[in-house]
C-alpha positions in Angstrom: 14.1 17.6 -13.4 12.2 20.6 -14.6 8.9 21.5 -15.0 9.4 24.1 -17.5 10.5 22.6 -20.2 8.4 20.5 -23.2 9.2 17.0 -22.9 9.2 13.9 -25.4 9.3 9.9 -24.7 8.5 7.1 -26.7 5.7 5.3 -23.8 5.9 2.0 -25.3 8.2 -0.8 -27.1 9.0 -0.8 -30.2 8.4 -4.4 -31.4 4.5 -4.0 -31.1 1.7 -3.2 -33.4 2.0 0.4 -32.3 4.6 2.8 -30.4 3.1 5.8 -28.8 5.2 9.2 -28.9 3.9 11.4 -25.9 4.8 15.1 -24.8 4.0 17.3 -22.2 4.3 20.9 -21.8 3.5 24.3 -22.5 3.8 24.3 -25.7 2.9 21.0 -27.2 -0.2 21.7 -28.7 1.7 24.0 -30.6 4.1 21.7 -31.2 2.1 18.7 -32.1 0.4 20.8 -34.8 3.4 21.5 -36.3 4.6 18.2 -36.5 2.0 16.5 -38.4 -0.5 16.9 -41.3 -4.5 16.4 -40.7 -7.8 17.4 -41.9 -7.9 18.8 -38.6 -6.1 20.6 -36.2 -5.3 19.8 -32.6 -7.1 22.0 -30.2 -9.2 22.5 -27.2 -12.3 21.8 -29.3 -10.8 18.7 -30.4 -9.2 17.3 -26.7 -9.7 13.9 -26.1 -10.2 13.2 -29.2 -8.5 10.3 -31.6 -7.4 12.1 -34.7 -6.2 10.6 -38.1 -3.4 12.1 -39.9 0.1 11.8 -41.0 3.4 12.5 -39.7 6.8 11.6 -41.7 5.0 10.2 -44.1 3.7 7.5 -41.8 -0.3 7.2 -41.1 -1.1 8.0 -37.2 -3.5 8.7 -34.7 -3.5 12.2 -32.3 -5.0 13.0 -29.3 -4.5 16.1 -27.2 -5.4 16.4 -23.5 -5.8 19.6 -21.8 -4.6 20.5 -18.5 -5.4 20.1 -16.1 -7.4 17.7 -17.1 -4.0 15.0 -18.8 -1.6 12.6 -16.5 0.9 15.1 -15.9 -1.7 17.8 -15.2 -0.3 19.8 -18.2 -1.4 20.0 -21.9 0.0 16.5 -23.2 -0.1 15.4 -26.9 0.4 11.9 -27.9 0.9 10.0 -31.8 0.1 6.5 -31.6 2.2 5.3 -34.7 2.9 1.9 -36.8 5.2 -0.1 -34.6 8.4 -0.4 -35.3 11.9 1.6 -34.3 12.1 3.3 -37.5 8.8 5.2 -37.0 8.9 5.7 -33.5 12.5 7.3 -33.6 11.2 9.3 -37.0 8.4 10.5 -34.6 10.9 11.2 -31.9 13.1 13.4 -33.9 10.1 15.4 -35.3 9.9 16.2 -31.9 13.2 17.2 -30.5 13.2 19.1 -33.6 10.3 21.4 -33.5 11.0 22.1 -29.9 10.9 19.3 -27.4 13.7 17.4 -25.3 13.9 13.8 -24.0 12.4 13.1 -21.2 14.2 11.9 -18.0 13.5 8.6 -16.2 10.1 9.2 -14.5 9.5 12.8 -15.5 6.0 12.5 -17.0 4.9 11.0 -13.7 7.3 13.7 -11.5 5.2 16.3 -13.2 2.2 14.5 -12.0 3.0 14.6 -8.6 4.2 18.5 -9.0 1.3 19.4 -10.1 -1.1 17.3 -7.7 -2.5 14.2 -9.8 -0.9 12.2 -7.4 1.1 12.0 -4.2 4.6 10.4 -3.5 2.8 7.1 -2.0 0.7 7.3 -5.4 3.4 7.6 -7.8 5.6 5.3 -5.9 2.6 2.6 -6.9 2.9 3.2 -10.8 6.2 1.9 -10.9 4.8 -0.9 -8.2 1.9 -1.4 -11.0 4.4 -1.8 -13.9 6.6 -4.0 -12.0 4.2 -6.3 -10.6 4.2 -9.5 -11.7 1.3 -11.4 -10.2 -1.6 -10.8 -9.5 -2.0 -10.1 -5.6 0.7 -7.5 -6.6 -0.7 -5.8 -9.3 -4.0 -5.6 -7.3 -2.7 -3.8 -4.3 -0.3 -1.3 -6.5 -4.2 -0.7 -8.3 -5.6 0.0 -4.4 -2.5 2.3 -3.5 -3.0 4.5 -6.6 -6.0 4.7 -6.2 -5.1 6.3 -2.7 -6.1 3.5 -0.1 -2.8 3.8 1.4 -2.8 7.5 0.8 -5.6 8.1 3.5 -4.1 6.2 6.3 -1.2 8.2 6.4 -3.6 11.5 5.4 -6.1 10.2 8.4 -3.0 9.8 10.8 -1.5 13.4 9.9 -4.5 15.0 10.5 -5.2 13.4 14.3 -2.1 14.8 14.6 -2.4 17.8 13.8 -5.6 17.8 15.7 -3.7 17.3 18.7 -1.3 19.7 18.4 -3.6 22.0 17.8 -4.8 21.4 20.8 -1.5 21.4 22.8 -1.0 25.3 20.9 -4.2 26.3 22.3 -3.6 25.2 25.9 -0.3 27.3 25.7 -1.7 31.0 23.7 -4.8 30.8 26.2 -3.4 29.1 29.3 -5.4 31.6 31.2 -8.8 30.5 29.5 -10.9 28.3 30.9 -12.3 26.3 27.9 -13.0 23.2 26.6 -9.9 21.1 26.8 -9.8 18.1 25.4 -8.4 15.6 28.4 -7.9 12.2 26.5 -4.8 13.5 24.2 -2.7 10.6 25.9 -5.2 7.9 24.5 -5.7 9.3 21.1 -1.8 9.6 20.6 -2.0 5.6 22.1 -4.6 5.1 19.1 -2.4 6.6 16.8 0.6 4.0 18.0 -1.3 1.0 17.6 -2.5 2.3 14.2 0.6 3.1 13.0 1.9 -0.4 14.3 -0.6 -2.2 12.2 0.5 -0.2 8.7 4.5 -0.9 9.9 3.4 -5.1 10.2 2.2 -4.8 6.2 5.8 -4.4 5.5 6.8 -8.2 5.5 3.6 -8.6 3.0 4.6 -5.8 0.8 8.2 -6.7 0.4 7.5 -10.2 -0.7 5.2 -9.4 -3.3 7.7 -6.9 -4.2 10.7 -8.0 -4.1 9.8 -12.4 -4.4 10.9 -15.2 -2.4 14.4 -16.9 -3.3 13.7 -20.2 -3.3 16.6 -23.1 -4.1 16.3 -26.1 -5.1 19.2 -28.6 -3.5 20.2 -32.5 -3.2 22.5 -34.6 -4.2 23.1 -35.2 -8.0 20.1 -37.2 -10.0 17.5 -36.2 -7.2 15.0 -35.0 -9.7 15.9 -31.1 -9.4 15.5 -30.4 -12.8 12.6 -32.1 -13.3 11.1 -30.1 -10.2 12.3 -26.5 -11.7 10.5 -27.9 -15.2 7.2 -28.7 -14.0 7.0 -25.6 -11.3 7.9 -23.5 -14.5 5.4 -25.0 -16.8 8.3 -25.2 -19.6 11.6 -27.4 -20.2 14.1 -24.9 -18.9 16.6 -27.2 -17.5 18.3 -30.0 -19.3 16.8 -33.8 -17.8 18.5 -36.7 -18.2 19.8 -40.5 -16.2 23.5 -39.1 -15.8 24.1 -38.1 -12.6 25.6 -33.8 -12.5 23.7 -32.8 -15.7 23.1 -29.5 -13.9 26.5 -27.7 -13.3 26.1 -24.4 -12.9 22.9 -22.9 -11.0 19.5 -21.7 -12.9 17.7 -19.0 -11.7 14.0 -18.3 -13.3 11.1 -16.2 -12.3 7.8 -17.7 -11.4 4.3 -17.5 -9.2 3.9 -19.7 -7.2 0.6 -19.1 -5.0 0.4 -15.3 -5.9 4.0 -15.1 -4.4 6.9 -13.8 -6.5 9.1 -16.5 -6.8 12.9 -16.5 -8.1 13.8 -20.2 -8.5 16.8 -21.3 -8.3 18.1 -24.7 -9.7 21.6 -26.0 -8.8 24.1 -28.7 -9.2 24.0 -31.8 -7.4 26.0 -31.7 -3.5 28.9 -34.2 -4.1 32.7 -34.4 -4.0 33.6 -33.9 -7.6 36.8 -33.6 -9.3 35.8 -31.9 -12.4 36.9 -29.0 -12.5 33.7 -27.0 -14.2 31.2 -29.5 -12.0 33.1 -28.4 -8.5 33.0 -24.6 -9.4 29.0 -25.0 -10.0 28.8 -27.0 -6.8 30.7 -24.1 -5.0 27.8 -22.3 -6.5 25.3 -23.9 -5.5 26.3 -23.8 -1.9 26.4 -20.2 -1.9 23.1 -20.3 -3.5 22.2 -22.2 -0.6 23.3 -19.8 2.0 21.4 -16.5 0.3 17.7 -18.9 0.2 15.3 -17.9 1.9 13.4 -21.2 1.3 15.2 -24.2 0.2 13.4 -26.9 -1.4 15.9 -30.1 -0.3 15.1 -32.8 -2.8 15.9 -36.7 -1.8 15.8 -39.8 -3.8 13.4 -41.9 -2.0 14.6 -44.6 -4.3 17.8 -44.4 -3.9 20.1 -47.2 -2.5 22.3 -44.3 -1.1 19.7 -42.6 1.0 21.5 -42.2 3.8 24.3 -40.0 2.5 21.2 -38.1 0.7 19.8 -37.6 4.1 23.2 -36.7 5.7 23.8 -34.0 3.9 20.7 -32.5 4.9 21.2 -33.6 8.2 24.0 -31.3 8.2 22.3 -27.9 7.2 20.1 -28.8 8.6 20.6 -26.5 12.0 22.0 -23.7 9.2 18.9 -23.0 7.1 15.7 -22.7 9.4 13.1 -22.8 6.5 14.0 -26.3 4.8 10.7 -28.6 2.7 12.7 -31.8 2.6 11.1 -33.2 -0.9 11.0 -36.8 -0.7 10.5 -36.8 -4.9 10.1 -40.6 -7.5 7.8 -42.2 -4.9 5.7 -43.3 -7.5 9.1 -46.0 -7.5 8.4 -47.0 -4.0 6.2 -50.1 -3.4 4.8 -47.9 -0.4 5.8 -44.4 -0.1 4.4 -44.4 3.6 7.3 -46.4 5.1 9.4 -42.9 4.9 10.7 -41.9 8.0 10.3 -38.4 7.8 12.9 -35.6 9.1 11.9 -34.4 12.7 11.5 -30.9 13.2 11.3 -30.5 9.4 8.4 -29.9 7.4 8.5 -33.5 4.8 6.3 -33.8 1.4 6.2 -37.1 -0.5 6.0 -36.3 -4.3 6.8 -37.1 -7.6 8.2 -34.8 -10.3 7.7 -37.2 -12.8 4.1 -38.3 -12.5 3.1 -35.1 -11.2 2.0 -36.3 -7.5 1.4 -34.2 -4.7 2.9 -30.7 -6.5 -0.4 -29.2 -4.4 0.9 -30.4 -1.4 4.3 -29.1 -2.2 3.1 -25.8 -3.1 1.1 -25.8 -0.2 3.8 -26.4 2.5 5.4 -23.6 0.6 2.7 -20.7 0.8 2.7 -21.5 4.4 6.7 -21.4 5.4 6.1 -17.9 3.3 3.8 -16.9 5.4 5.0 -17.9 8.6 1.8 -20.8 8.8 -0.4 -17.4 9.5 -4.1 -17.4 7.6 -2.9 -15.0 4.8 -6.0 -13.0 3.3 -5.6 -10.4 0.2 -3.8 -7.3 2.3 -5.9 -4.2 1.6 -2.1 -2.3 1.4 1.1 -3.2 2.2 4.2 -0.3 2.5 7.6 -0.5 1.8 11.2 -0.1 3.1 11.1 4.0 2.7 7.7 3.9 4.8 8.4 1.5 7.3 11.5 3.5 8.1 9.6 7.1 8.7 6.9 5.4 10.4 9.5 3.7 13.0 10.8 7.5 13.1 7.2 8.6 13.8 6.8 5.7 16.4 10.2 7.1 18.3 8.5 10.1 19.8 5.3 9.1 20.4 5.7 7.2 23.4 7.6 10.4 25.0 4.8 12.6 24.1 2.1 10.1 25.5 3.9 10.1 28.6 4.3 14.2 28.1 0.5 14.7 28.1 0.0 12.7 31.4 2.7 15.3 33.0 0.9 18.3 31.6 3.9 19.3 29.9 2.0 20.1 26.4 5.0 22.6 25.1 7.2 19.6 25.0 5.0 17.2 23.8 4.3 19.6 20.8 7.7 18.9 20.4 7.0 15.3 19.4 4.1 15.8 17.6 5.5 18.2 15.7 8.5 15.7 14.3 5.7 12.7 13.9 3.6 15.2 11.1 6.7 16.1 9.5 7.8 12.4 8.9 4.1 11.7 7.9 4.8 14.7 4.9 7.8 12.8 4.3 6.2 9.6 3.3 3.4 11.4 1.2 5.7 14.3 -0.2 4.0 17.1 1.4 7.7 17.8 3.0 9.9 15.4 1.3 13.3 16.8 -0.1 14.6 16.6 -3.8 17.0 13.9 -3.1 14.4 11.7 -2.3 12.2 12.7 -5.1 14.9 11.7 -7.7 16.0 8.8 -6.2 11.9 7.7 -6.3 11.7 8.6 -9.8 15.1 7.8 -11.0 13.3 4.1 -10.7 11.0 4.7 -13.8 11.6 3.4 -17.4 11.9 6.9 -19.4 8.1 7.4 -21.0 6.0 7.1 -17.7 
C-alpha cells in the first residue's frame, strides 16, 4: 500500500437505504467536484458540511473533510447515495474514472495510522470493533481505540526509557559524581509485574475474540436439538420423537453471558448402520475432540440410562470441561433422586419447559471462566501482543539482576531490546510485513 495515490471504496453494503462512496487523497476535492453537479461546490468553506446534489443522474449527499482534520488524516470526500448495487458501482466508476483507484483491504485506516490518527494497537481495534459481536466485546475494542490500552504500553516504554537513560548517563559521566538513581533493579521489577498483569488479559481477550466452541453431545433422542433451539432463540434444528433426526453436526453463532459462543449441535452417539447417520456420528466425535466445552445431554427419563451414562463415563477422563445436562426432568416424578456424576459439574433441566436454562448458563459462564469472579476487563490483548510482551519479559530478569552487579552497559543491552519490542506492539518500530498482514484483515472501505 501507498500513500500517494487517491483512493476509492464503497464503505457500506449495498442492500441498505444508502451506500456511501468514500475517497481519500490529494486530489479528491478536486475530484469530487468533478464528479458531481450542485448548487455548490465542495471546498474548505464548505468541509463538514452535508451537501445536496447529483451524481449520474442519481440524487446524493456530499461532504468533504479537510486534513488533517478527516479519518485518514488526508482531504477525504464521501457521496452518501440511494442504496442499491447499481448506484453504488455508477458512483464507483465516476470515480476510477476521473482519477481514483480502488482501495486495498484496510488502506483507508493504513493511512490513518501513517499519518498519526491512530497507532497499530488502535487500528488493530477497529477491525476488533467491526467484528465484535457482543457486547463486552464491542465495549473493550471502544476502550482500546480510544487508547486505554495504548497508554500502558506508552507508560511502560517510557519507564523504560527512563532507565536507560539513566544506565547511558552512568557510562558518558562515570567520573561524575551526581545523582544516581539507586532503585533501577526495583523499578525494572515493577515493570515485570506490570507487564505480567497486561500478558494474563490475554485468556479474556481471545475468548471474546475468537468465542468459545461449545458442543452439544448424547445419545440420540436426548433433547439436543431442542437445547440448540431454545439457546438460539429460533427453530434452527429439526425436533422430532424419532430417535437420529440430527445426522450431520450444526454449528450456529450465539451469546451466551457476553461470551462469543459457536454452538455446535450433533448426531446422536450410537452404533448405526446407516450409512449417512455413521458418517455424521464420525462427525460428531471429532466435533467432540476440538470442544472446548461440551454440554453432555442425558435422558433422565430414559429406561436406558445406563448406557446414556456410559458413554459419558467413557470421555469422561478425555474432555476435562464436561456440564453433564440431565434434560426432560419435568418427566420425572422427582428429579432429586439423580445420582449425579462425581467430579463432574451436573444441571437438572428441561429443554422443553424451559427449567433451569439459568442454571445451565450459569455453570457455563463459570467453566469459561475458570470459576474466577469475572468483572468487565478494562483491556484485554491479543496473540501478536502477548508474544512481544513474553519477548520483553525475556530480558528483563537478566537486566534486573545486571543492575544489582553494576554492570549498567550490559543491562542497557536489555533494556534496549524491551523498548524496541514495546515499538513493535504500538508501530513505532514495527516492519511492513506486519503492517500488511494487520491490515490485510480489513473488509476493503475501512
Amino acid at each position: 500500500m501507498n500513500t500517494i495515490d487517491n483512493i476509492c471504496a464503497l464503505a457500506t453494503g449495498t442492500t441498505g437505504a444508502i451506500s456511501i462512496i468514500r475517497l481519500s487523497g490529494e486530489n479528491v476535492l478536486e475530484i469530487g467536484n468533478k464528479m458531481w453537479q450542485g448548487k455548490e461546490l465542495l471546498s474548505f468553506q464548505n468541509r463538514r458540511k452535508m451537501l445536496l446534489g447529483n451524481l449520474n443522474g442519481d440524487q446524493v449527499l456530499a461532504v468533504y473533510f479537510a486534513n488533517p482534520h478527516s479519518y485518514t488524516g488526508e482531504d477525504v470526500v464521501e457521496f452518501h447515495c440511494h442504496g442499491g448495487l447499481r448506484a453504488a458501482k455508477a458512483a464507483l466508476e465516476s470515480a476510477l474514472a476521473n482519477g481514483c483507484r480502488m482501495a486495498e483491504p484496510g488502506e483507508f485506516t493504513f493511512r490513518a495510522f501513517v499519518n498519526g490518527k491512530l497507532d497499530l494497537v488502535q487500528a488493530e481495534a477497529v477491525c476488533d470493533l467491526i467484528e465484535s459481536s457482543n457486547d463486552l466485546s464491542m465495549k473493550i475494542a471502544e476502550k482500546q481505540l480510544a487508547g486505554a490500552l495504548s497508554q500502558k504500553f506508552s507508560k511502560l516504554r517510557q519507564d523504560l526509557t527512563f532507565i536507560l537513560s539513566e544506565c547511558e548517563s552512568r557510562l558518558d559521566f562515570s567520573e561524575e559524581n551526581l545523582d544516581w538513581d539507586e532503585t533501577l533493579a526495583e523499578k525494572v521489577e515493577d515493570i515485570v509485574m506490570e507487564i505480567e498483569k497486561l500478558c494474563e488479559s490475554f485468556n479474556t481477550g481471545s475468548i471474546l475474540r475468537n468465542g468459545i466452541k461449545a458442543v452439544i453431545a448424547g445419545k440420540p433422542n436426548a433433547g439436543k436439538s431442542s437445547l440448540l433451539n431454545l439457546l438460539l432463540g429460533y427453530e434452527r434444528a429439526i425436533v422430532t420423537d424419532i430417535a437420529g433426526t440430527t445426522r450431520d453436526t450444526l454449528e450456529e453463532s450465539v451469546s451466551l453471558r457476553n461470551i462469543p459462543t459457536r454452538l455446535v449441535d450433533t448426531a446422536g452417539l450410537r452404533d448405526s448402520t446407516d450409512k449417512i447417520e455413521a458418517m455424521g456420528i464420525d462427525r460428531s466425535r471429532q466435533s467432540i475432540k476440538e470442544a472446548e466445552i461440551i454440554f453432555w445431554l442425558l435422558d433422565s427419563s430414559s429406561e436406558n440410562l445406563q448406557s446414556e451414562i456410559a458413554e459419558l463415563l467413557e470421555n469422561k477422563t478425555k474432555y476435562h470441561k464436561i456440564i453433564v445436562v440431565w434434560n426432560k426432568i419435568d418427566l420425572l416424578d422427582n428429579p432429586d433422586h439423580i445420582q449425579e456424576i462425581e467430579g463432574l459439574i451436573n444441571v437438572r433441566i428441561s429443554a422443553e419447559k424451559n427449567w433451569n436454562i439459568e442454571k445451565l448458563l450459569d455453570a457455563y459462564e463459570n467453566m469459561v471462566w475458570d470459576n474466577g469472579e469475572h468483572e468487565e476487563p478494562e483491556i484485554a490483548i491479543n496473540s501478536r501482543h502477548l508474544e512481544l510482551l513474553q519477548d520483553t519479559l525475556s530480558g528483563l530478569p537478566e537486566a534486573i539482576y545486571l543492575f544489582r552487579e553494576n554492570s549498567y552497559e550490559l543491562a542497557a543491552v536489555q533494556i534496549q531490546a524491551a523498548i524496541k519490542n514495546l515499538g513493535l506492539i504500538t508501530g513505532e518500530t514495527a516492519d511492513v510485513d506486519v503492517l500488511g498482514e494487520i491490515f490485510g484483515r480489513f473488509c476493503i472501505g475501512k
